[in-house]
N, C-alpha and C positions, 0 to 999 in steps of 0.2 A: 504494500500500500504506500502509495507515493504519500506522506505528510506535506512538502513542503518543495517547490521551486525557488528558490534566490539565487540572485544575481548578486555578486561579490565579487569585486576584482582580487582581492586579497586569498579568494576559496576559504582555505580555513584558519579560522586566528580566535582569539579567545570572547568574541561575542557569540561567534557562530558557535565554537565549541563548547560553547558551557550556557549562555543565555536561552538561544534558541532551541540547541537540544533539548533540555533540561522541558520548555515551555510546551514545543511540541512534539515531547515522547518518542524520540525516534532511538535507536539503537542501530543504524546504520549509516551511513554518508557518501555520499557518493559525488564526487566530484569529477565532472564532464566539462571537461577542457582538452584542447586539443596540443597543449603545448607544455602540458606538466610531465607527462612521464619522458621527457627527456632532459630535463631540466634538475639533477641532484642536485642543487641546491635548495632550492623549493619545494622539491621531495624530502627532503630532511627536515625540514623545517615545518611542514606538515606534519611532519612523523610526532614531533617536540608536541604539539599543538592539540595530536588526539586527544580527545578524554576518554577517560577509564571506561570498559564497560561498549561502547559505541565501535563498533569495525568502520572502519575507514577504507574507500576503494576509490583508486583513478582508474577511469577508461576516458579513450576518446569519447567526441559525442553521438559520432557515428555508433562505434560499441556499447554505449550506455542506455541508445534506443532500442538496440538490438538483445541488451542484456534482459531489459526492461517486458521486451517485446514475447521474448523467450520464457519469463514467467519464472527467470531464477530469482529475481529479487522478492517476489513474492513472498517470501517468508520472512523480510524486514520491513518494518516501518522505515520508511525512505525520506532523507534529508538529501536533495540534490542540491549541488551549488554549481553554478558558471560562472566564467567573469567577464561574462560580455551580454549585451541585450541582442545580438543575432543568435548564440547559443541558445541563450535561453526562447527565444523564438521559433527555433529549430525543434528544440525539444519539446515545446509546448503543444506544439501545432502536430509533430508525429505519434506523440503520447497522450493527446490530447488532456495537456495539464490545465485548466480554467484558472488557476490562480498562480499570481508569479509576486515572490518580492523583489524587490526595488531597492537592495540593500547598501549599496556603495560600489560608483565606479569611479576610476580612475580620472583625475585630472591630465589634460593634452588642449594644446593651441587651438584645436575645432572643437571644441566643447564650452559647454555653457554650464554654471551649477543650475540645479534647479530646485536640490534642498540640500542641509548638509549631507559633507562627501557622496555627494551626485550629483554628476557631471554626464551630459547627454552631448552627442553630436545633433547634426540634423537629421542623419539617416537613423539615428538613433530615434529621435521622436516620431520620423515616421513608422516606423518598426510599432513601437508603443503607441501609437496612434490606430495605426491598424490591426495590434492584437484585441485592445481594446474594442473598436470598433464590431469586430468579428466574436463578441463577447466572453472577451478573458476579462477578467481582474488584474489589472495592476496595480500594486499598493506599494507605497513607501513606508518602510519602518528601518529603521536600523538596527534596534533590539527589540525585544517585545514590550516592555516598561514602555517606550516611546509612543505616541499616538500614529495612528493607524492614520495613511494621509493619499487620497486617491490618486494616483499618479496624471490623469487628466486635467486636476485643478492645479498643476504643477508646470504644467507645458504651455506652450506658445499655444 
């Protein structure tokens, strides 16, 4: 059972691992990125990061719709993380996830904030404009504590 989609540039770090798990009972995480399992340093550094108790897996995202698709995760409550709004668009739309957070991405020269640490390009709101549209939820939160904040009252 998929629990939760977020968007996180960071994947996992100590809001994800310990706030949000903790909130939405997952005991799994799956982080779908297409550029971590080659990247040890950022694999160690994840490693540091898990919490107790919760299995931790990277696949691409290709393999994580297919993992998904396959019916082996099925037996976890499912924390996915990306760190992009095209991943997670990819993923939503082939898994058909309805609800996506909005957790913190990356600042860069073509992006704009739009709440703290969220930062969107243009192709980026159009992305979020038309998951939205095609009726996903996109919500911004950064932890759960935080107020829950529609990602449309947030865009151009």
């Amino acid at each position: 059972m998929i629990k939760l989609l977020r968007i996180d540039h960071r994947l996992l770090h100590g809001q994800v691992a310990f706030s949000w798990c903790k909130q939405i009972g997952t005991d799994c995480i799956l982080l779908a990125c297409d550029t971590l399992l080659n990247d040890k340093l950022r694999m160690s550094a994840i490693k540091m990061a898990k919490p107790s108790g919760v299995k931790v897996v990277a696949k691409t995202v290709d393999d994580s719709i297919e993992a998904i698709k396959s019916g082996v995760t099925d037996k976890y409550n499912l924390f996915i993380v990306v760190e992009s709004v095209e991943d997670a668009n990819k993923l939503a739309r082939a898994l058909e996830i309805k609800e996506i957070n909005l957790g913190g991405t990356k600042p860069r020269d073509d992006r704009h904030m739009i709440s703290k640490a969220v930062y969107v390009s243009e192709d980026d709101e159009k992305i979020l404009k038309d998951l939205m549209d095609d009726g996903f939820e996109v919500f911004t939160q950064m932890v759960p504590s935080d107020k829950r904040v529609d990602t449309r009252d947030l865009l151009k």
